[in-house]
N, C-alpha and C positions, 0 to 999 in steps of 0.2 A: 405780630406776624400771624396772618391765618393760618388755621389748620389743613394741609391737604387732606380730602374730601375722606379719605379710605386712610390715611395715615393712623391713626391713635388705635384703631383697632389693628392692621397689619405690625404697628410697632409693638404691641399688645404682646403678639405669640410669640416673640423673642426671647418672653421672659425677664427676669429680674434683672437677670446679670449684663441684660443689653443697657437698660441704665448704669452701670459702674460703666462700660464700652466707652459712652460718650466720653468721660472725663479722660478716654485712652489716648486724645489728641497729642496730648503737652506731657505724656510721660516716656519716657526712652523706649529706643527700639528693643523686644525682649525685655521688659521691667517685668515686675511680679504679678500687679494686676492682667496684664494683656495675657499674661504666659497661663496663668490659670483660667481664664477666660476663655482662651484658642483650646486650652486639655479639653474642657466642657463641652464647647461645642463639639470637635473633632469624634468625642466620646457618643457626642449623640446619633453621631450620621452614619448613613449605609454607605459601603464600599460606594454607589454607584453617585450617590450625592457627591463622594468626594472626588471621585474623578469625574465629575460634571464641573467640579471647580478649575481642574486644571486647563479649561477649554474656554476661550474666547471667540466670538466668530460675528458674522454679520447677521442681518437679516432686513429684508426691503421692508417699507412704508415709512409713512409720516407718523403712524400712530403703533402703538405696541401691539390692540387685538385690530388691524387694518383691515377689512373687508374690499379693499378696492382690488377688481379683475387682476390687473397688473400686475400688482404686488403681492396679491394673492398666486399667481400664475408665476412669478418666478422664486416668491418662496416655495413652493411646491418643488420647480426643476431642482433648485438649488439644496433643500432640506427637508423636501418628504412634507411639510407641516406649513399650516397659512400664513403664518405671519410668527413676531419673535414671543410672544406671551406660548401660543403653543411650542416654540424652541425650547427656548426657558423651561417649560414645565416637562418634554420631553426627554431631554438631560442635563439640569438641574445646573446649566450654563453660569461659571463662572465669571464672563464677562461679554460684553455686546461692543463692537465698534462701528462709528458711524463714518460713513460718506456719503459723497453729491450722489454716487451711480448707485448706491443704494435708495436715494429718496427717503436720507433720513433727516434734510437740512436745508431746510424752504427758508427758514424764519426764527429768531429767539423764542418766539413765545410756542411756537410750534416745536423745536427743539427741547424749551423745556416741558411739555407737556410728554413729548414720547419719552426724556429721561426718568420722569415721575411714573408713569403708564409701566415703564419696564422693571422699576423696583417694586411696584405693586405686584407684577406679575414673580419677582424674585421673591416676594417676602410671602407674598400667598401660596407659594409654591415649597421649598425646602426650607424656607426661612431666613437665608442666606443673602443680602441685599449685593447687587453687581457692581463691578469695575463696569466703568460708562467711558471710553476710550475714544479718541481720533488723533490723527495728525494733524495740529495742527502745529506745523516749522512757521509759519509766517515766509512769505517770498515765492520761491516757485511750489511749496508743498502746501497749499492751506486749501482744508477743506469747508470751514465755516467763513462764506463772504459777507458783505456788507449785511445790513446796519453792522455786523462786530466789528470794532475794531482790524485793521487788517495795518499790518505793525513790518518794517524789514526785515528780512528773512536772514540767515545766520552770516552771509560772506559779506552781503550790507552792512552789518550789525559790524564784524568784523573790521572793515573799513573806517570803523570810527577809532579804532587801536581802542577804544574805555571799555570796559568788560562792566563799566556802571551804566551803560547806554544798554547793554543785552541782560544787564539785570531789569532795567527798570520796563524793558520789552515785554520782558518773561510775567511782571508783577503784574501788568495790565492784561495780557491774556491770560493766564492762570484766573484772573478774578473773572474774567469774563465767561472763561468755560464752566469752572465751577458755578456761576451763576445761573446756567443753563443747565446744570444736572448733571456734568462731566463732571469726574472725576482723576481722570488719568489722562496726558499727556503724552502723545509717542514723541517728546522733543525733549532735549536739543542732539542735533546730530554732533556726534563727537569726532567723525571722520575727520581723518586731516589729508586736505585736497594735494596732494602731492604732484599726481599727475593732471595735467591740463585735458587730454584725452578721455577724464574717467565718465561714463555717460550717464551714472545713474548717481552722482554724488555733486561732484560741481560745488554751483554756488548751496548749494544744501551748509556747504562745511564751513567753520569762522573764517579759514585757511589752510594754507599750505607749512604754516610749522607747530611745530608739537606743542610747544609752552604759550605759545600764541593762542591756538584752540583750547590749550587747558583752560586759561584764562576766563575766556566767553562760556565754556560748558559749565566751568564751576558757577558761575553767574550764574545762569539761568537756570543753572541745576537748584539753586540757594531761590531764585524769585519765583522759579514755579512753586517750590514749597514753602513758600514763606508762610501761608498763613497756615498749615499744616491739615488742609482739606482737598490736596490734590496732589497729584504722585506724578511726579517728572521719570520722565527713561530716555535714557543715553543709549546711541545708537549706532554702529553695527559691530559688538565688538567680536572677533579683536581689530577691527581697522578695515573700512572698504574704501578707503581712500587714494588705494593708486590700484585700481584696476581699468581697462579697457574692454571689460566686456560687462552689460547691465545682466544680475542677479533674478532680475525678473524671467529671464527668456534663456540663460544659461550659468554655467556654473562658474567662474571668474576665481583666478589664482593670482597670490600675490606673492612677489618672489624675494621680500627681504626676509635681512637673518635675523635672528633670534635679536642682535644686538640690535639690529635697525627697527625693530620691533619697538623696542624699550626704548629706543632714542626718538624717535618717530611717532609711532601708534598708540603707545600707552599713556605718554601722560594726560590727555585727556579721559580716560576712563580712570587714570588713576586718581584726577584731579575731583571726579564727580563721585567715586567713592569717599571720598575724603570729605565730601562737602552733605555724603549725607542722602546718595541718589536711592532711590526708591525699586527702579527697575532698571536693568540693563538687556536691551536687545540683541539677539545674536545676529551674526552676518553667515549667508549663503556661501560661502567663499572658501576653495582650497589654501591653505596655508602651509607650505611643506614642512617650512623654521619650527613650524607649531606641530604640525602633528606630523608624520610620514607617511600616514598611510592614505592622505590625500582624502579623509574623509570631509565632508563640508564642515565648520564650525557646530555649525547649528547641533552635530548629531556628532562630535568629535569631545570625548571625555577628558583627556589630555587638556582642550583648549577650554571648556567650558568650567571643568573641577578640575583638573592639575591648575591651568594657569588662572582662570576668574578667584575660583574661591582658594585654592589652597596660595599660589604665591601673593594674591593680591589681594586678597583678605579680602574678598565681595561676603556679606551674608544675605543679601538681600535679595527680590524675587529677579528670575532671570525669563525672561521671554522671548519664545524664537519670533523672527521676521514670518510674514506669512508663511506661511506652508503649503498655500499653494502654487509659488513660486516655484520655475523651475531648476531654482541653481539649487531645490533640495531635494526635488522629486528626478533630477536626474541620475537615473539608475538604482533608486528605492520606489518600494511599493508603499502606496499611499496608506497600507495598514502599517506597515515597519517605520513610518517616518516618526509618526507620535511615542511609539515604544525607545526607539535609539533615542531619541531628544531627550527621552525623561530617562534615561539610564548614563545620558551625556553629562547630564545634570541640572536639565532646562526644568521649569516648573508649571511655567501656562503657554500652552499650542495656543498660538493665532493661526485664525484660519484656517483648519486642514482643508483638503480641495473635500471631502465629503464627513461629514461630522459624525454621521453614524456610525459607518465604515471604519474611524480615527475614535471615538469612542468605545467602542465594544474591542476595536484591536488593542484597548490599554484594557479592559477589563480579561480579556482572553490571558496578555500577555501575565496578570496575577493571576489569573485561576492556574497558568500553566506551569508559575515559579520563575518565570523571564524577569520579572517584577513582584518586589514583596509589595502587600499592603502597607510595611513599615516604610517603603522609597516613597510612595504616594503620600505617606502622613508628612510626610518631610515639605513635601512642598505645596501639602491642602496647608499645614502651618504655619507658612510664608506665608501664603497667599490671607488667609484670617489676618494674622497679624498685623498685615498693610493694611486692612479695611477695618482693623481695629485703630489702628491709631489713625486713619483717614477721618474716623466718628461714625463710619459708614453705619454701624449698629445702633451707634444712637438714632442717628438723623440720616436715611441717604438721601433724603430730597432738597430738589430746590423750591423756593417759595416764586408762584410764578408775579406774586407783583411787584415783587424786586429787579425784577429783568429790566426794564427798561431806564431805572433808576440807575442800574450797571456796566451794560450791553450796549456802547457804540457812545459811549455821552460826550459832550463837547470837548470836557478836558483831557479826557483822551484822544478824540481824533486827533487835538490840538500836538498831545504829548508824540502821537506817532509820526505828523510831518515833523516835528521841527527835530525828531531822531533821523526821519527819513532825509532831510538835508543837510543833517552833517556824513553819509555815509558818499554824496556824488564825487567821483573822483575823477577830478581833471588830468590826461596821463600825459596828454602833448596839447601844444596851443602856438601856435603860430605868432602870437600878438591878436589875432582877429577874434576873441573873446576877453572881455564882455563886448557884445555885442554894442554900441555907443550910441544908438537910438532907443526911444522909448513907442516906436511904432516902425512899421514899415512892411514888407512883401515877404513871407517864406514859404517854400515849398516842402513839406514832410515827404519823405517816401520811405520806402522800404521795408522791411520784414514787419508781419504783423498785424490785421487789418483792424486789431482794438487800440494795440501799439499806437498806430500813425493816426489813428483819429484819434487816441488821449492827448499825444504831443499835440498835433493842429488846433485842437479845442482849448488846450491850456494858454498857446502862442492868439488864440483867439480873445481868449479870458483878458490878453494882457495889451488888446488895441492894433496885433497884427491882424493883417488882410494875411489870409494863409490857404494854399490851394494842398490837398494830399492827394496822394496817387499809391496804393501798395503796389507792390512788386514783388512782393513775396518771399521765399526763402531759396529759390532758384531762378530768378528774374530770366525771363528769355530775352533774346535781342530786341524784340517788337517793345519789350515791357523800358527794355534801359532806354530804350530809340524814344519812349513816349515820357520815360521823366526827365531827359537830355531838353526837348521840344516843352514841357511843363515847365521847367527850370527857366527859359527866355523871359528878362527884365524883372527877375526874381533878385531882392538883395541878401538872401540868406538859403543856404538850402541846409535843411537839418537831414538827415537818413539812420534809421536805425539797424543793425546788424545784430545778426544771431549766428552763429557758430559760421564764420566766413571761410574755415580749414576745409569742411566738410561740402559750402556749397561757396566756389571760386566766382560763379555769375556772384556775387553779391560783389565779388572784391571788383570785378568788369565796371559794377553800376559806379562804384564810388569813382573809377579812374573815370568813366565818361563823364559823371556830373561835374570831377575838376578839371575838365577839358572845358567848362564853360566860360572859366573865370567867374563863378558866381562860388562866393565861400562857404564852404562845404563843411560841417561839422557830423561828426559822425559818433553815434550812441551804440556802445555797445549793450544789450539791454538783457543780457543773460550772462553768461562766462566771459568774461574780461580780458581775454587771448586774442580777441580777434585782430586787433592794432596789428600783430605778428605778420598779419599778410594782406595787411590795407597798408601800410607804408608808411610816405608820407604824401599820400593822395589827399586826405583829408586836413585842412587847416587846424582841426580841432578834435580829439579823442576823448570822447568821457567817460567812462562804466559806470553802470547805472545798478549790476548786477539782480537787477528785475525788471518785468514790463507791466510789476502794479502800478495802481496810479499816481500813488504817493511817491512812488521814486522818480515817474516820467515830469511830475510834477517840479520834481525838487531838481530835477538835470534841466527842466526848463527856466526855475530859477535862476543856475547857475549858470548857463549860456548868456543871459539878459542881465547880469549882474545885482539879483536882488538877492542872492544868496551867493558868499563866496565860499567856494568847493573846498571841502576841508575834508574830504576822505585819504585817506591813503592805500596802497593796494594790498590789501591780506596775503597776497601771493607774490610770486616769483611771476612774470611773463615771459617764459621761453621766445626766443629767435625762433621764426618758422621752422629752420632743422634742426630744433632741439640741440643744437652744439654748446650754445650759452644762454644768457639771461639779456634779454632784452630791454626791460623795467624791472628792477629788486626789488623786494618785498621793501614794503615803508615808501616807493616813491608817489608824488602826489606834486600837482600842479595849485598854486593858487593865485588868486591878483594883488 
């Protein structure tokens, strides 16, 4: 393997004791070596290095020192400084996370180059190499697309009931990220979808029951670490799983009790400490059962050290959800939110809404006695310690001529359809699936406009003559009137749907398309509820529980009969009024 370029001398001023680091992979959490290793460094650094550790955050371009206007013009809005190399070196940045909207993820080889660029900039600077962070969940949260790998997302995975199906998910992307210079994982979501209504969890979650989700978290808690170079985090505890109001835009309460808690909410966090998780996320969310005084988790002591660490034995690093979200910023000041977090018991702020601002309010909150320097060593300590055993001191880089050797290769794409076809789940079927020709006329329509052209193109791939027409997510009458007139001497019409409670024109479309007498099969391609208030308009219901193309792929199998549907449904399917259960959790269609 080559040398990177600047590596041997940057690894250089680590010192001696970063060689003992490396071998820190394969020895326990807290063993002897890491424990005198973390004293050393800890000893060596300034108050301000240490609470630059506690801080994760973003920063635009392609490259670590980026010169381009853009990136340059909204690092500046966003952090005062051009790009992340000057972040980094301005407080002494604990961790970097990437996304699309930042313009940090064109490309592998391009990815690995700005993860190497930024630990250059971490190792030349405090000497301290970074957590290199994203989401990716696979399904609707992924922010690394093609060439990687792009694998079912957790309620897919779910679908399969094998928790060895979300292991071996986890094992492929974990080696892929790490191959690009990531190190840390914001997955797997541990929420358990309780309510059908919740708008920021969904299909994110395995499911709707507690030993079910434990199951798939502990997998993939176990396959992202498997090779013990990248740090999986479980997500939002204690539970954001039955709320109706999204975290991002407001502050969302959850109204079970303490028992429903335990019976419900925790054994998947409890099932990912057990297995060994690395991080745990906190959730923006009132909990009454859990604290009273209606503080959010994130900044609630009670929830974060009463019940994380003291009843359920967490010792490991704990991370709030953004910070600049508002279900944490409502009703604290952007200085007070990083201070209550780390006195909650939280250890690294993702994202404060301004970092300077969220820095110097933790260095004020010790000079003033709010916070000792001894609360801070606590969790600069954690934080070493994970990127001690990551190897991060030995090695944080990736080797970029590995990527391609890694990053999207055949027997992976291979490994991700044929997971991606055991999750399609057949819910109703008239008899008029499988489909009993191997060519013929179908119309695609409805929600979607990548949606209904991956369906059309797949049904194309396969010798159908296939006309599409989107209609969107609230079709007006002109729009139904025109797939009704599309549909004429059509022998198949496929329609995909997306949250049909929310928009009723979708449920209009499907009854007028089965007003044609042309058989109507109907893809749910997000949340699996919608059957609730399509009927029995449709001769056929599948959940697809995503609109990547691997899944649209694999429901197009399963319509044509080249793949038979072997999902089952993670959840409960409420009756439109909520009074009962419509489809039980486990039911599933096959031929």
């Amino acid at each position: 393997m080559q040398t990177h370029p600047r590596r041997t001398v940057l690894a250089a001023a680590l010192g001696a004791a970063a060689a003992t680091a490396a071998a820190g992979t394969a020895q326990a959490h807290g063993g002897s070596a890491e424990r005198r290793f973390v004293k050393r460094r800890l000893k060596a650094m300034s108050l301000e290095q240490k609470v630059g550790q506690l801080f994760t955050t973003y920063a635009y371009g392609q490259t670590a020192d980026t010169t381009a206007a853009a990136d340059v013009a909204s690092n500046q809005t966003a952090h005062g400084v051009d790009n992340a190399a000057a972040l980094i070196e301005r407080y002494h940045l604990g961790g970097i996370i990437y996304f699309a909207w930042s313009n940090n993820v064109a490309n592998p080889d391009q990815i690995t180059a700005l993860s190497n660029g930024l630990q250059d900039a971490a190792l030349a600077g405090c000497g301290t190499p970074l957590f290199i962070a994203t989401d990716q969940e696979h399904g609707l949260v992924t922010r690394i697309g093609p060439p990687a790998t792009q694998l079912p997302g957790a309620m897919a995975l779910g679908a399969t009931h094998d928790p060895e199906a979300a292991r071996a998910a986890a094992v492929i992307a974990g080696t892929e990220l790490r191959a690009m210079g990531l190190n840390q994982n914001f997955a797997p979501d541990a929420d358990v979808n309780v309510n059908p209504a919740n708008p920021v969890i969904g299909v994110r979650s395995f499911g709707s029951d507690g030993e079910h989700v434990a199951a798939f978290v502990a997998a993939q808690v176990e396959g992202y670490q498997a090779r013990g170079d990248l740090a999986a985090t479980v997500k939002h505890f204690p539970g954001h799983g039955d709320t109706e109001d999204d975290s991002h835009s407001e502050l969302p309460q959850i109204d079970h009790t303490y028992e429903e808690w335990r019976e419900i909410d925790a054994p998947p966090f409890r099932a990912a400490i057990e297995s060994g998780v690395d991080l745990i996320m906190t959730a923006h969310i009132q909990f009454p059962a859990l604290d009273a005084s209606l503080r959010p988790a994130t900044l609630s002591e009670e929830i974060l050290t009463g019940l994380l660490r003291d009843e359920l034995g967490y010792d490991g690093v704990v991370i709030t959800d953004s910070l600049r979200m508002e279900g944490v910023r409502n009703g604290y000041g952007d200085d007070r939110i990083p201070v209550l977090a780390l006195i909650a018991g939280a250890d690294i702020l993702l994202m404060p809404e301004h970092i300077d601002i969220a820095f110097n309010a933790v260095l004020a909150a010790v000079d003033g006695g709010e916070l000792t320097e001894k609360r801070i060593d606590e969790s600069v300590t954690r934080i070493l310690g994970l990127k001690y055993r990551l190897g991060l001191f030995g090695d944080p880089y990736a080797d970029p001529e590995l990527v391609d050797d890694v990053v999207g290769i055949p027997a992976s794409l291979e490994a991700a359809q044929a997971l991606s076809d055991r999750t399609t789940t057949l819910v109703t079927n008239d008899g008029t699936l499988p489909v009993p020709t191997d060519g013929g006329s179908v119309l695609v329509t409805g929600w979607g406009v990548t949606t209904v052209a991956r369906i059309a193109a797949e049904f194309g791939n396969r010798g159908w003559s296939q006309t599409s027409l989107v209609t969107g997510a609230a079709p007006t009458q002109a729009q139904i009137d025109a797939a009704v007139a599309a549909a004429a001497g059509k022998g198949l019409i496929v329609v995909s749907t997306n949250n049909t409670k929310l928009n009723p024109t979708q449920v209009t479309l499907v009854e007028a398309l089965a007003g044609t007498g042309v058989p109507v099969v109907a893809l749910a391609v997000q949340n699996p509820y919608d059957i609730a208030w399509l009927g029995d308009h449709p001769n056929a219901y599948l959940a697809t529980y995503s609109y990547s193309l691997d899944g649209l792929e694999s429901a197009v199998h399963a319509i044509l009969g080249s793949v038979n549907p072997a999902g089952r449904l993670p959840v409960d399917i409420p009756t439109a009024d909520g009074a009962g259960v419509l489809f039980p959790f486990g039911h599933g269609l096959s031929y």
